[in-house]
C-alpha positions in Angstrom: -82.4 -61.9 67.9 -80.0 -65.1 68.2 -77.0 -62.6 67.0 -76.1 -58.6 66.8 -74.8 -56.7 64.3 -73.8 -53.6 63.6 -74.7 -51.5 60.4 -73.2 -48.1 59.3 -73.1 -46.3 55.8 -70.3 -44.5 54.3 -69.2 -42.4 50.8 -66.7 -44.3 48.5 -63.0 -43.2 49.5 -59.9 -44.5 48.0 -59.5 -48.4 46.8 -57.4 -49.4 50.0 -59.4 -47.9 52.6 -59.6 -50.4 55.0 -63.8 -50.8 54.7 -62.5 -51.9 51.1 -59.6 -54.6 52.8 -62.1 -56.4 55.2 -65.1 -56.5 52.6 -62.7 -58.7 49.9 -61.5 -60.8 52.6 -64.7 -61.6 53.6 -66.0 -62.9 56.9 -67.5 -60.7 59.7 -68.1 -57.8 57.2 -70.5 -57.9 54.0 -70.6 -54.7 51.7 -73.6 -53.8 50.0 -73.1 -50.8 47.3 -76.5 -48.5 46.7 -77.5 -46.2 44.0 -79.1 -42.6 44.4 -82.0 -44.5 42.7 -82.8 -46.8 45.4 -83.3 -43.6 47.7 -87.0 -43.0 47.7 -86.4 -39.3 48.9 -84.6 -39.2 45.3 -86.3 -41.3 42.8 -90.2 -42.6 43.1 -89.7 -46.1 43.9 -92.8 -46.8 42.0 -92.4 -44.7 38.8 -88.2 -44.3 38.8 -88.7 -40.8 38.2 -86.7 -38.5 39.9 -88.2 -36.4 42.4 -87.8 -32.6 43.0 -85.8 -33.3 46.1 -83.9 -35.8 43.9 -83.3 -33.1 41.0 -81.8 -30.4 43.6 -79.5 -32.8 44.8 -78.4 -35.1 42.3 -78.5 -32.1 40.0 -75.7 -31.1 42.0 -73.6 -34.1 42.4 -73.4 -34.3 38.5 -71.9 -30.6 38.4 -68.8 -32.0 40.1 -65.6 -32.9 38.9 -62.9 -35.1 38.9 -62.1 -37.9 42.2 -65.6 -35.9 43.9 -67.7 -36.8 40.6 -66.3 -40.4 40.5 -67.0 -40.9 44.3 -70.1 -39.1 45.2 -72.0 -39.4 41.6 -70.8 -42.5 40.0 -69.7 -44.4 43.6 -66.6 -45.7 42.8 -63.8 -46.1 44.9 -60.4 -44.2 43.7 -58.0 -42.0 44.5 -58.0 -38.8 46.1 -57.2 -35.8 43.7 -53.3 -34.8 44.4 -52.9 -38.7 45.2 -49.3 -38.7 46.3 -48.6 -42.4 45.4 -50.7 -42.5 42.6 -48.3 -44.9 40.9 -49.5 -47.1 43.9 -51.5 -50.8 42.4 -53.0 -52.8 44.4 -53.2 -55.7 42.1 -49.5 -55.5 41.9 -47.7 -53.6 45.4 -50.3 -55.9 47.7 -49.3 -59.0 48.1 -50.7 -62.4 50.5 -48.9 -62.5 54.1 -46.0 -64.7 54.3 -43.3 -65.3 56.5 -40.1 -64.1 55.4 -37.3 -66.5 55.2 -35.2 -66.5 58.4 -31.9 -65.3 56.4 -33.2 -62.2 54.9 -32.0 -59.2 56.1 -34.8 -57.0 58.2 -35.0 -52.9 59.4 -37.7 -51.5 61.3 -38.3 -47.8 60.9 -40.3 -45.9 64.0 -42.2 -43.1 64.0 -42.2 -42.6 67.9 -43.9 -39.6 68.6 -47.3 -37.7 67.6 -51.1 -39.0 68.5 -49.9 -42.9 67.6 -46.2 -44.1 68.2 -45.8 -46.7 64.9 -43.4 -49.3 63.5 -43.1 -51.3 60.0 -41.0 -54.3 59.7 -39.1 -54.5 56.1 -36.9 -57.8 54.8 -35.1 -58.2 51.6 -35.8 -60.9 49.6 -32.1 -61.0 47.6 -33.2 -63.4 45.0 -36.1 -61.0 43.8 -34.4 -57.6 45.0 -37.7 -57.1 46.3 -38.6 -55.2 49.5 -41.2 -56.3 51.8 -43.3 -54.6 54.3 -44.4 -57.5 56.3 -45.4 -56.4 59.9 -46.8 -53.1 61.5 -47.4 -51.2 64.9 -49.4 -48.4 65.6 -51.0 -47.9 69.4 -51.6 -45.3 71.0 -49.2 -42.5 72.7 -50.1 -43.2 76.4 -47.8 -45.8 76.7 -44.4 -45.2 77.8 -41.4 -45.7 75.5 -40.3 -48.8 77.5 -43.7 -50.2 77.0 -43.5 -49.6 73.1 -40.3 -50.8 73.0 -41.1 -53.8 74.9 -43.8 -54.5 72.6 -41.8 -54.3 69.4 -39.1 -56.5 70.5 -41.9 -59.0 71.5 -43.0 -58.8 67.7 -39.4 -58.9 66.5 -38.4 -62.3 68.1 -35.6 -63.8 67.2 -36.0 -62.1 63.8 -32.1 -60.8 62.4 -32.7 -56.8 62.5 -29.8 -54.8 61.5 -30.8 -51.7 61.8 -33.7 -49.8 63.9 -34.3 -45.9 61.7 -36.0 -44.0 64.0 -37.9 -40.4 63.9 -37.1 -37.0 62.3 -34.1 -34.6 63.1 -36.1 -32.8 65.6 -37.0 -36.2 67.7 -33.1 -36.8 69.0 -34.8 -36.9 72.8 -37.3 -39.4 71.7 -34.1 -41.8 70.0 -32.4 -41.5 73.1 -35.4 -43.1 75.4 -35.5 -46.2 72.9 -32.0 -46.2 73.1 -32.7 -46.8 76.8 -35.7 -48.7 76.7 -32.9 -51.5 74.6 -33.9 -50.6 71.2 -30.4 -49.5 69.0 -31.8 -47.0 67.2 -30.8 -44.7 64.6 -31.4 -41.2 62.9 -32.3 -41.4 59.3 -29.6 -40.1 56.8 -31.7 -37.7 55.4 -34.7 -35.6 56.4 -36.4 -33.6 53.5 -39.8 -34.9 53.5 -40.4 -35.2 49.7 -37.3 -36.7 49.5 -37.6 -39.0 51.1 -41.6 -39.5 49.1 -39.4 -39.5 46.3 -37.4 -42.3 47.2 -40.4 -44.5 48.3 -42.3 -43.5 45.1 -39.1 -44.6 42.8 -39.2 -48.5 44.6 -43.2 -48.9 44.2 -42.8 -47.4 40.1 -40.5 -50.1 39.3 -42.4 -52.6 41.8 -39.3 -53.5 44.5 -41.1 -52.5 47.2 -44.6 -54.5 48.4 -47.1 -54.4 51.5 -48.3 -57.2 52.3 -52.3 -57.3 53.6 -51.2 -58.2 57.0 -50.7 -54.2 57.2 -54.2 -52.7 56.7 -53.1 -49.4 57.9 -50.5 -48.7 56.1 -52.4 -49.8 52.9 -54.8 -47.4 54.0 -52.9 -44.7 54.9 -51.4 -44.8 51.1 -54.9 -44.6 49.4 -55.6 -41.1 51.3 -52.1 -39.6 51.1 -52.4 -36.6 49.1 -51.8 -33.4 48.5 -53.5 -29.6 49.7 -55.3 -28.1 46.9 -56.0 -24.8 45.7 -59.4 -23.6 45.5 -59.1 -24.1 41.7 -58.1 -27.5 42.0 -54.5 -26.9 41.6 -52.0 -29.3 43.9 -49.8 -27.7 46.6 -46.5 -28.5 47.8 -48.4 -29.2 51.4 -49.6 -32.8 52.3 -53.1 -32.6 53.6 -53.5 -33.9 57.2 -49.9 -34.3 57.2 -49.3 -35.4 61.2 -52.1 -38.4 60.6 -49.9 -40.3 58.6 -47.6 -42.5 61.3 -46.8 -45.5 59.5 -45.6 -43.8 56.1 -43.5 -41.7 58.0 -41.9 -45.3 59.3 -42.1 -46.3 56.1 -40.3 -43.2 54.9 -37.4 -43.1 57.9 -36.4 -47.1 56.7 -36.4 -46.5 52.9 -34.1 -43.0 53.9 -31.7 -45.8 55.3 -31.6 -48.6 53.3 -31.4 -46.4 49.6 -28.8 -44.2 51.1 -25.9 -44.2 48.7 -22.6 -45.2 50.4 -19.2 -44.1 49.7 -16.7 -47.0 48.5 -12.9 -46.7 49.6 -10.5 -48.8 47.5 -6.6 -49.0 48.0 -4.2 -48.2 45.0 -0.4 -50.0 45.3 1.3 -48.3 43.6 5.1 -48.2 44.3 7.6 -45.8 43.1 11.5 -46.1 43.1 13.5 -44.3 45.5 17.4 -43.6 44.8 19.3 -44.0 41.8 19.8 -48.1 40.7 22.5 -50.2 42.1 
């Protein structure tokens, strides 16, 4: 063959898996989306009847419900039941890649320990009060702090960061070898993990926070955040596959930092008279 290729086959997941991300742009990957129809194990390719193979399982498929019955019946691409960012749009929270100005303001937040050590890159576009996730880093934890933090400064430039946020409570060690490795970084202000959801969910419902698609796996990492559920299809207080999710915990450390409220000092003058009058 004058070229190679490589074909695989997958179940619809959640609209920004990254399948989804490199089949709109186009280029090396093509999507095709099949039916159960066109499976002749299911349906007689002759007649379009369905066959007794086909009525067991399709039969089954159609007693599902909710995302399951969307995805594995119908074949559409949503989100997961107990999405946690459901309020998440792609139309409107994904935007084109651009380079931020040079004047706006920039934090990195670092998630620097777990199977991946990861980084996102945030400036603030003042005009638009808009937040934007413009850069990420994810590689794997064999390489040694100095070499992580060797690459991020690479990435960084010349770029004005004024703050690096880095890890949970529990990863003080882990601050103090970037700390060492040159990178000035800081404990986030607060470490409640759905508090810190919260406060990334309350920028993307009133759209001051985007991604843009130079950061597939973060995008994709959004689609399959969810919750645990119950057996009856209730949702838990427990995130499913929590320690998978690297870059929203960066995402989560920076947004801790830069919506922490700050306390304001002002000085009063006000003089009072001393002695009787002369």
């Amino acid at each position: 063959m004058p070229y190679s290729q490589i074909v695989g086959d997958c179940n619809p997941s959640h609209p920004s898996h990254w399948i989804m991300q490199r089949s709109r742009r186009g280029g090396p990957l093509t999507r095709f989306d099949s039916r159960h129809e066109d499976n002749p194990e299911l349906f007689d390719q002759r007649t379009g009847r369905m066959t007794a193979e086909g009525r067991r399982r399709v039969g089954a498929l159609k007693r599902l419900t909710g995302t399951r019955l969307q995805r594995l019946y119908h074949g559409l691409w949503v989100l997961p039941e107990g999405a946690i960012y459901d309020v998440f749009d792609e139309t409107k929270h994904k935007v084109a890649a651009f380079r931020p100005d040079g004047l706006w303001p920039r934090a990195v937040g670092i998630d620097p320990f777990g199977a991946f050590v990861a980084a996102l890159w945030i400036a603030f576009d003042p005009k638009a009060s808009i937040l934007n996730v413009y850069r990420e880093y994810r590689e794997p934890f064999g390489l040694t702090v100095a070499g992580h933090s060797e690459n991020m400064k690479k990435l960084t430039g010349s770029e004005p960061v004024f703050a690096w946020v880095c890890g949970a409570k529990s990863e003080r060690a882990w601050r103090n070898e970037f700390e060492a490795a040159g990178i000035p970084v800081i404990e986030p202000p607060i470490h409640e993990v759905w508090l810190g959801i919260d406060r990334v969910y309350q920028l993307l419902a009133e759209f001051r926070l985007v991604i843009h698609d130079s950061c597939p796996g973060l995008l994709s990492e959004i689609g399959d955040y969810r919750r645990k559920m119950t057996a009856d299809g209730t949702p838990t207080e427990n995130i499913d596959r929590k320690d998978d999710f690297h870059l929203l915990d960066c995402l989560r450390y920076v947004i801790a930092h830069l919506t922490q409220p700050t306390e304001r000092g002002e000085l009063v003058y006000a003089p009072s008279k001393i002695g009787p009058d002369y």
